[in-house]
N, C-alpha and C positions, 0 to 999 in steps of 0.2 A: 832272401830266398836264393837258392842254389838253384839250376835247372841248365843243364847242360844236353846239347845237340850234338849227337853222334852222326847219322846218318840221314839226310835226306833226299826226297825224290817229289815231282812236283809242289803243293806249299807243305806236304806231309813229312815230317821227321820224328825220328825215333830218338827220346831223349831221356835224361835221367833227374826223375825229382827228387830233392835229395828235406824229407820227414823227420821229423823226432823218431817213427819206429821205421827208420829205413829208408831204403832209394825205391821209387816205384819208377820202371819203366815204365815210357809211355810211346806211344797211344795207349792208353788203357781204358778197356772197361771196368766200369766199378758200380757191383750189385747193390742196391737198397736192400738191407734189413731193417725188420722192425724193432726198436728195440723195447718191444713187449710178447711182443708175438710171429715170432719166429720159424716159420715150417722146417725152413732147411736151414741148418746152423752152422753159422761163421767159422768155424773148424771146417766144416766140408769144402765149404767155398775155396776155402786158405788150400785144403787138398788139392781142390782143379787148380790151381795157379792165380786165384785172385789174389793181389797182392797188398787192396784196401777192398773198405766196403764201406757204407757211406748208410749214416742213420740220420733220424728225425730228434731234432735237440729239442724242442717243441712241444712234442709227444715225450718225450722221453725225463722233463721238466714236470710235466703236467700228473705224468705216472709215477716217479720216481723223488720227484721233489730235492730236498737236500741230502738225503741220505745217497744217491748220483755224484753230488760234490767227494763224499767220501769215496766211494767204491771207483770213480773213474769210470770213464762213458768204456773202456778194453774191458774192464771187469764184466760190468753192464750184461755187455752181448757178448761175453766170453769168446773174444777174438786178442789175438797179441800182435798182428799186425795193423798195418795205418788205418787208420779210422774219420772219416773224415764226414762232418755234421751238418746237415740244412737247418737254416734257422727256425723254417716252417711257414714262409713267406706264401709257400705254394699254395698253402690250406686258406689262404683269403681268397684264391680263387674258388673256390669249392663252399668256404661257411660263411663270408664276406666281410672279417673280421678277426683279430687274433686277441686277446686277453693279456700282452703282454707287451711290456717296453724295449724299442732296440737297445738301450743301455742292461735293460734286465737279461738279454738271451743272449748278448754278447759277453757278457761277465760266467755267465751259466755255461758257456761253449768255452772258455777257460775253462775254468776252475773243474771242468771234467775232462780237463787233458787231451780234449778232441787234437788230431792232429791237421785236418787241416777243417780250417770253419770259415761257415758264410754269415756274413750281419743279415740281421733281418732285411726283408727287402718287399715291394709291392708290386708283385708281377704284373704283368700287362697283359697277357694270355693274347689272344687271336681275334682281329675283328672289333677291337675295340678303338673307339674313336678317336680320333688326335690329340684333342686339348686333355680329354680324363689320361692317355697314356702318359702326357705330355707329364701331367701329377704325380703319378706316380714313379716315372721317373723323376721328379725333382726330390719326391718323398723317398724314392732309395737311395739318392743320392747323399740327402741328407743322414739317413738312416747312416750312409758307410763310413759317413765322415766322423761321426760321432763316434762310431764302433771301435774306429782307426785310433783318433783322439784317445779314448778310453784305455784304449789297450795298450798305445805306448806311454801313457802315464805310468800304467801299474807294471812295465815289465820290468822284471828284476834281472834276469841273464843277457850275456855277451855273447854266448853261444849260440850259433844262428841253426843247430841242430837239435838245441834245446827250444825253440820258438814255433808256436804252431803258426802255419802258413792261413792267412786271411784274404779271403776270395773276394774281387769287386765283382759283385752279382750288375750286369750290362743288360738293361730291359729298353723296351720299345716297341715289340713287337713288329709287326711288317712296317713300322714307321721308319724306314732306313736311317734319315737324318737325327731321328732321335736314339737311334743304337748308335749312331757314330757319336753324336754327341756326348752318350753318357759314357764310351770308353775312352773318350780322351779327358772327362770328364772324371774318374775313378784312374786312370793313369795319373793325372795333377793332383792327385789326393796321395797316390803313395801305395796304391795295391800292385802286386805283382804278377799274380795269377788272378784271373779274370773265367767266370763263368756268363754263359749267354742264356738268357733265360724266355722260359714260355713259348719255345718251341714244338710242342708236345700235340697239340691239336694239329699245326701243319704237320707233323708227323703221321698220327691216325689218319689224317685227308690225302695220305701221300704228295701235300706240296711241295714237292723238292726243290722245285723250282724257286718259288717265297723263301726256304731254308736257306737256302744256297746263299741265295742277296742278301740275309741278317747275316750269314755266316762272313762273308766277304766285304759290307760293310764293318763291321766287326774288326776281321782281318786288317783290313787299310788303316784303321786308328792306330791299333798295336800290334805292328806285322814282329815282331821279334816275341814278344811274351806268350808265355801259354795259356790258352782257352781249354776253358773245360765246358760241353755241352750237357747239360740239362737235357733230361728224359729222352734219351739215345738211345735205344734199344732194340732195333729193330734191324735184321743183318744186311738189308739193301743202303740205310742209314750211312750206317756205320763208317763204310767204305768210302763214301761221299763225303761225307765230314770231314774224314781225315782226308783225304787228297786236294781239301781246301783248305786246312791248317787247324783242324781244333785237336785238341792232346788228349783229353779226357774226357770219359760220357758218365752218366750215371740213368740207373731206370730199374722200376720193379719188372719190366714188362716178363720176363722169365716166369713170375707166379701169376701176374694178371693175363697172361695168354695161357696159362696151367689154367687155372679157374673157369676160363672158358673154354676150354677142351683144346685149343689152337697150339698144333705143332711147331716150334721154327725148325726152316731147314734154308737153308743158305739162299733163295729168293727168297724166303716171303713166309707164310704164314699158310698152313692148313686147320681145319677145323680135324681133328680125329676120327669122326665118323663118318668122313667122306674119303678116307684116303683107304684102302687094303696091305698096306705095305709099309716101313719104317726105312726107309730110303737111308740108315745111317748106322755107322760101325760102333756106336758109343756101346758103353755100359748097360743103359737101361735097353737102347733100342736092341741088345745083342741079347738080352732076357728073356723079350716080351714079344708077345706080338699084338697086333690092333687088337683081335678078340681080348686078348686076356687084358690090357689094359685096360678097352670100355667096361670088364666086368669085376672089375676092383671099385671097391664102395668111393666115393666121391675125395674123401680125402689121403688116400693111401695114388690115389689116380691122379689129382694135384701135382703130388709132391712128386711123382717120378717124372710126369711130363716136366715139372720145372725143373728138374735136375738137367732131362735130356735137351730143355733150351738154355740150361747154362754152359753145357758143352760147345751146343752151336755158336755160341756167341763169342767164346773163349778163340774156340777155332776159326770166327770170321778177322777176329783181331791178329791172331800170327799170322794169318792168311795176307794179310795188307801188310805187316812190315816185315813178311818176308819178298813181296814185292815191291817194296820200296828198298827191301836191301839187292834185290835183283836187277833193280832199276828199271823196272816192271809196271809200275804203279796202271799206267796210263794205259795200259793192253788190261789190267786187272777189271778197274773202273768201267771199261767199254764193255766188258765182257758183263760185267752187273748191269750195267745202263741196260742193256736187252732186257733184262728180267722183268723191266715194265715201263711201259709206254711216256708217263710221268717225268720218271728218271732218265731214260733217254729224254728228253725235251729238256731237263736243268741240265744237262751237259754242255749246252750254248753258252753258261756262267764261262765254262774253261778258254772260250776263245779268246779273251780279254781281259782275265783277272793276271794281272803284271807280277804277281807272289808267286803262281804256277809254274813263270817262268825262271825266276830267283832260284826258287829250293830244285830246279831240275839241275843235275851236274852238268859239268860240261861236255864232258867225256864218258862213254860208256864202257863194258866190256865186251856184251853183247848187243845185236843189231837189234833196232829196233822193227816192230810190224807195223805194216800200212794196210790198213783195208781198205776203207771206205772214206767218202768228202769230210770227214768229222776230223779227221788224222790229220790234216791240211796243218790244224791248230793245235797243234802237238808242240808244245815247245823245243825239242831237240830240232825240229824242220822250219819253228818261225824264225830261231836264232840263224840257221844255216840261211834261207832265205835272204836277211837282216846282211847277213856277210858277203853275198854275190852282190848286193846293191851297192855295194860298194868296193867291186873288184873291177878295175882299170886294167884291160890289157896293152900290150907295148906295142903300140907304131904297126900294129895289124886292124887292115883297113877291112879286112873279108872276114864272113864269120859262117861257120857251119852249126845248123843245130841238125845232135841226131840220137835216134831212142835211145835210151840208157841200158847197154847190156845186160843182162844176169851178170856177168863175171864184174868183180871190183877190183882193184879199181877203174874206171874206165883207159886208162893210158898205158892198161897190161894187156887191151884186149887186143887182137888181129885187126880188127876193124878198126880199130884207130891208128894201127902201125900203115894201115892200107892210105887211109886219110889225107894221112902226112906224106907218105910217098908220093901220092896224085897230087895234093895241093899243099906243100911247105910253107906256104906263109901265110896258114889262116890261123885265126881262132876258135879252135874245137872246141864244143861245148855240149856234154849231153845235156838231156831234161826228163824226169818223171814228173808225172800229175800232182805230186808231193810236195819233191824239193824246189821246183822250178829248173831256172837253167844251172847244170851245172859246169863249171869251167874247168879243161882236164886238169888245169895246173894244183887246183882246190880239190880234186876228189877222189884223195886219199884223206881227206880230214871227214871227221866223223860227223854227220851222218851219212854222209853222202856213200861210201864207201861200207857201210854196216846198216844197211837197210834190208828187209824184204819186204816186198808188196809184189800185190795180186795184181792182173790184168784186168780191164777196167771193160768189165764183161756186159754191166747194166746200166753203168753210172752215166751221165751225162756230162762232157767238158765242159757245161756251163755249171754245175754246181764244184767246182773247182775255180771259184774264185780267186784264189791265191795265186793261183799259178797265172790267170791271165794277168794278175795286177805286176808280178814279179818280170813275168816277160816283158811287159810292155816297160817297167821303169829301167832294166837290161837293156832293153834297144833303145831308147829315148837319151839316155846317160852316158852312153859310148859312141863314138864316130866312124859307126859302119858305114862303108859305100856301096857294099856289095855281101847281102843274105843269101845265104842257100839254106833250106828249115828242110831236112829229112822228115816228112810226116808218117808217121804212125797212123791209124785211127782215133787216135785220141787227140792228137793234133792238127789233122786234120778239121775236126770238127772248132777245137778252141780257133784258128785261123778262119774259120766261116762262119763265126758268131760275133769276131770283131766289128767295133764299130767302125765306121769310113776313117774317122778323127783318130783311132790309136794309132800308135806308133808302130806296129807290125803292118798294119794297111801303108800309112804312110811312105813306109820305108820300101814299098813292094816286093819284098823278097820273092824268090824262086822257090816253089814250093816243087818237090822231087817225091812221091809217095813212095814208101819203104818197101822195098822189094829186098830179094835174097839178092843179086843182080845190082843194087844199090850204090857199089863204089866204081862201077865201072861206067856209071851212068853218070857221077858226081861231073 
């Protein structure tokens, strides 16, 4: 398998999977069609820019039989681009049983040219108990091995463009240690792309939070290959996914939220007959308006609302990797996380998943924004942080700390030319609530110098934990004699929340409250 990484921005990257019918960039969403019964047809899809589409080999065995082997699963659903098949794994969740052997539907997902296919598999779904999950993952595992086995017995070509790509379907559900298990577990088997399965319920329940941990367990097994997520569909989703590392989503939800009358529009979901207005420039929404929609018989009213949430969805997808190519991602993200209470709460995944910090470059072109205590864990500010903790200044025993100007870098501003005049042989150091301390000598390097952030109007210095952890490893780590700490309000307060035992108590600096007046007073 080919799968080459152009661009990334936290664990999220924009890459290219290289198919028998072509390269599909990714992240990519990839619609469910049925292929028997089809509203909106694979040609339209191909129009908006889907680049695969992803059917039921299952269904499409059971409808279609042998006469499939002939026509080719493209023919089928009359699409000529990638096409890529579920074994039908899912539907034991739903009928509790499938009529059919994993050697049978893996032979069947050949010989109709699927481009990229899943071995049968035994999903775990949600809420289900340890040792039955634990079964079924042993039973898909087994299931992949066999499928793998099979398939490289029978292939005949050397051409790895001629090969369809074979998915380790990764289950466990909220059992973390058994999702980790089973992708290290389908990695020693030999699969290369990897899908996470039976996320679909925490999805509907909006657990983001649960997602997050399958996702990032997931992640840590096989941080380099690409994951594709099972039943994604949903535009708050979406977003989250990819800025934890999955590449691929698949879902009907476009005609199952048509069916139920439910809008998407970039948070969330509307019911139709609650809303007066089409909040969006698309096609169908430029047509119509609420009246006339609700007054279209049931199935003509379907198929427009799924058209106008295949837009939304299409649009949430450029919408992320044009912020990952902006270097954006993480202002993107924050800015969804609001949309719902949930989502903001799985946002606490980001402060410690160590991939966030990998796929973030190092370098930007634009500054990044600081809002609020959440930005602390921004990776561009844990890395700068990581880097004062280990800056050693030379044979200066006196140290000034003082607010961080608006102008960057700090050692162009007046105030620091004032500094130096009055007291030559210190160590100057600004600080925001952010970066922690910064040293003039360091901040011209980024971020420190291509930041903005707000003034810290509501927030409390005690939920800025970082900054008191960084200060205090700054003073403990270097051989001051002699502190002067220019406070701000904000430092003000971090300095009278200390404990007795930190190292800013200990050390008793001189604390000078920030006046305009300020260097004459140093």
């Amino acid at each position: 398998m080919s799968f080459e990484v152009r661009y990334t921005d936290l664990a999220a990257r924009i890459g290219l999977l290289n198919t028998p019918h072509g390269i599909l960039e990714t992240p990519a969403f990839i619609p469910v069609v049925h292929p028997v019964r089809q509203a909106i047809s694979p040609q339209y899809l191909k129009k908006l820019g889907f680049r695969a589409v992803i059917t039921n080999a299952y269904i499409t065995l059971r409808h279609h039989g042998n006469e499939a082997k002939k026509k080719g699963i493209h023919n089928i659903i009359n699409y000529d681009g990638i096409v890529m098949t579920d074994s039908g794994g899912y539907q034991l969740l739903e009928y509790g049983s499938l009529n059919v052997e994993p050697a049978e539907i893996a032979q069947f997902e050949k010989d109709i040219k699927s481009d990229i296919c899943i071995p049968l598999d035994e999903p775990t779904g949600y809420k289900l108990e340890y040792e039955k999950a634990k079964e079924r993952v042993e039973q898909t595992l087994k299931n992949a091995k066999e499928t793998l086995a099979l398939i490289s017995e029978h292939s005949t070509t050397k051409d790895i463009t001629d090969d369809a790509i074979w998915v380790g379907p990764i289950q466990g559900g909220e059992h973390l240690d058994l999702i980790t298990y089973s992708a290290n577990a389908l990695d020693k088997i030999g699969f290369e792309l990897f899908a996470l399965g039976s996320p679909v319920e925490l999805m509907e329940a909006y657990e983001f939070s649960m997602l997050g941990q399958m996702i990032v367990a997931a992640k840590r097994a096989i941080p380099t290959k690409p994951i594709h997520l099972f039943g994604a569909g949903h535009p708050l989703t979406i977003p989250f996914a990819i800025a934890l590392g999955c590449d691929m989503f698949d879902s009907a939800s476009y005609m199952l939220y048509a069916k139920d009358n439910r809008y998407i529009h970039t948070n969330g979901t509307s019911r139709l007959e609650e809303i007066s207005y089409l909040p969006c420039p698309c096609p169908i929404c430029s047509s119509y308006t609420v009246k006339e929609l609700l007054g279209m018989d049931r199935d003509n009213r379907v198929t427009e609302i799924a058209k106008h949430n295949l837009y939304i969805l299409k649009a949430e997808v450029c919408a992320v990797k044009q912020a990952v190519m902006d270097g954006r991602l993480w202002e993107y993200i924050m800015q969804k996380a609001r949309s719902h209470p949930k989502l903001m709460e799985a946002m606490a995944i980001f402060k410690n998943f160590e991939l966030i910090e990998e796929g973030t470059p190092l370098f930007k072109e634009k500054a990044i924004f600081l809002y609020d205590p959440v930005d602390q864990y921004r990776p561009e500010v844990k890395r700068f942080r990581r880097m004062v903790s280990e800056f050693r200044p030379r044979g200066k025993k006196k140290l000034i700390l003082y607010p961080e100007p608006r102008v960057h870098p700090f050692y162009s501003t007046k105030d620091y030319f004032q500094i130096v005049k009055k007291i030559p042989d210190a160590q100057i150091c600004a600080y925001n609530p952010f970066l922690g301390v910064i040293p003039v000598e360091i901040s011209d390097i980024f971020p420190s110098s291509h930041n903005l952030f707000k003034p810290m109007a509501w927030h409390s210095a005690k939920e800025y934990v970082a900054f008191s952890e960084s200060l205090n490893t700054f003073l403990s780590t270097n051989p001051f004699e002699e502190i002067i700490i220019v406070a701000d309000h904000f430092m003000r307060q971090v300095v009278d929340h200390e404990d007795d035992n930190s190292a800013v108590k200990k050390l008793n600096p001189k604390i000078i409250d920030y006046r305009q007046d300020i260097i004459f007073r140093l």
